[in-house]
N, C-alpha and C positions, 0 to 999 in steps of 0.2 A: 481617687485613682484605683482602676482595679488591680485587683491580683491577678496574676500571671497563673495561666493551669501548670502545675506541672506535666514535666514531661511524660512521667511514669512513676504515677502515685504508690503500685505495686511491685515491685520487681516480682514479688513470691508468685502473682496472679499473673503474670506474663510468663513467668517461667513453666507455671504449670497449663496454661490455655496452648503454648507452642504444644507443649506435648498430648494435648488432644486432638486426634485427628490427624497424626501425623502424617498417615497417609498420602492424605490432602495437598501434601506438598507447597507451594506457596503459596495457594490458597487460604489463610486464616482468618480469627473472626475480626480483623481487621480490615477487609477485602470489602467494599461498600460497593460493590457493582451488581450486576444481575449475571453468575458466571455463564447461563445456559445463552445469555441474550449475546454476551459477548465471545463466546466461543463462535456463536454464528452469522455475528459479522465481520467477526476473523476469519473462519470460511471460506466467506464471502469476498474479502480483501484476496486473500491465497487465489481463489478461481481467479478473480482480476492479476495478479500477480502473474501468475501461470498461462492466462489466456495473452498476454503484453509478452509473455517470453517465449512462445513460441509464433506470435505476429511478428515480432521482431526479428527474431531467426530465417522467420521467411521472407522476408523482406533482405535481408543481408544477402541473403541468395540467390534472390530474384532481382537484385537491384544493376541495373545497365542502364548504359547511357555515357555521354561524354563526361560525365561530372560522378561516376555512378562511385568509385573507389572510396571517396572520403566520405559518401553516404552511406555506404554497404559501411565501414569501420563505424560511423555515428550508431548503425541500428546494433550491429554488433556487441559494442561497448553499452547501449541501453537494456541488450536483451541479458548481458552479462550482471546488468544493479538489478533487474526486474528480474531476477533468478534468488539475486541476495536477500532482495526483500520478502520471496515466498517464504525461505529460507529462515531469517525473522521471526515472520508472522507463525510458520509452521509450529517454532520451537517454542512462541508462547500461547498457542494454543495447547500445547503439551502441558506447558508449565501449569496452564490454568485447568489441567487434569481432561483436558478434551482430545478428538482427535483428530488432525488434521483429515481433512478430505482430496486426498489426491486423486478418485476417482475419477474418469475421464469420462463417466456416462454421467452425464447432467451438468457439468463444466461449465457451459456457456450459459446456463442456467443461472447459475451460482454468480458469476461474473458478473461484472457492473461494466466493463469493456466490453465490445461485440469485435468476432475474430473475421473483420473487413480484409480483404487483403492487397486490392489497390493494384492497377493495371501499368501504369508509371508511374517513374520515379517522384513524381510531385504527388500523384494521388498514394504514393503509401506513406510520405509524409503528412500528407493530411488525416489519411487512418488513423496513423500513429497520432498527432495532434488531438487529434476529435478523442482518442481512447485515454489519454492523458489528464484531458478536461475534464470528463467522465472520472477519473480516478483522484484529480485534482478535488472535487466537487463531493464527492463519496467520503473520501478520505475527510477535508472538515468537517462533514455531518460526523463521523465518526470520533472524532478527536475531542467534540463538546458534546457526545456520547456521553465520552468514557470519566470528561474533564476531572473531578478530582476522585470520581470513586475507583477508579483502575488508572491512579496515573502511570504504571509502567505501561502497559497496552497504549494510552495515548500518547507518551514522550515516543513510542516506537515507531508508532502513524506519524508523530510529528515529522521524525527525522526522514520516514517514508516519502511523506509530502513534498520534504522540503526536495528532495530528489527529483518528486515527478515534476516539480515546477519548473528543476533545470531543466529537463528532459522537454518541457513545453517550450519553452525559452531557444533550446538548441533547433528545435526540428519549425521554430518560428522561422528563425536567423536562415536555416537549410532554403527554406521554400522560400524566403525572400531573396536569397543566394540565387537560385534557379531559375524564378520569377519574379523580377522587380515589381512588375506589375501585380500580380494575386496580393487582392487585399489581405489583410491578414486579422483576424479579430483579437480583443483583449482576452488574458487565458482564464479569466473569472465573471461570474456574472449576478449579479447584483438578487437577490431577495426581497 
């Protein structure tokens, strides 16, 4: 039978490793990620974040039609969690001693969503779907990134994820609402 590691062999050598580097903030040498790698797919997440909150703003504002009302409030209410997630991502990019890029020269660059913006009501649902699967897609590459060496940064994508999958889910149900007919595809795709 083996022995069980203890938890913390040290207390005296944890007490003294907090305090080096204090700076550093919650980064310590307990931190098993690559912090440069993971600040800049956090970035990267924020561009995508940021590029879905302002597609969706204009879509809320552009959106008409007979059915346009409880579409315009769907985009609305997505453009409002894709603000919260920048929001997120922003503050653990902070945390991880980085610094968020709100810069708006090179934006679309940075993003892993492109800012389509869709002539009708069914084609900005489909933007929005397409940029969703893009983030959906992104988002797991990212998550078995981060898996156990930064599990705060991936429990945050997770719960990110788990979001954009409703948001695919909803703007599925929207375009099948509008068009029974428009095939509609699975929101993941196989490797």
């Amino acid at each position: 039978m083996d022995k069980a590691t203890p938890f913390l062999t040290d207390i005296k050598e944890l007490q003294r490793r907090a305090r080096e580097h204090v700076e550093k903030g919650a980064v310590t040498p307990a931190y098993r990620g690559d912090v440069e790698t993971a600040i800049k797919l956090l970035n990267e997440a924020l561009a995508t974040e940021i590029v879905c909150t302002l597609r969706y703003r204009r879509h809320h504002f552009m959106a008409a039609g007979i059915h346009y009302k409880a579409v315009a409030d769907e985009f609305m209410e997505h453009s409002v969690e894709e603000q919260r997630h920048a929001d997120m991502i922003a503050e653990r990019i902070r945390q991880l001693g980085g610094a968020p890029d709100f810069n708006p020269q090179g934006l679309l660059s940075r993003s892993h969503a492109q800012y389509s913006e869709g002539q009708s009501l069914t084609e900005m649902i489909k933007e929005d779907l397409i940029a969703e699967r893009i983030a959906i897609e992104s988002y797991m590459e990212m998550i078995r990134y981060f898996g156990e060496n930064d599990p705060t940064s991936r429990r945050m994508m997770e719960e990110i994820l788990a979001k954009e999958e409703e948001h695919a889910d909803d703007l599925v149900t929207l375009l099948e609402t509008l068009d029974p007919r428009e095939p509609t595809a699975p929101l993941t795709t196989k490797h």
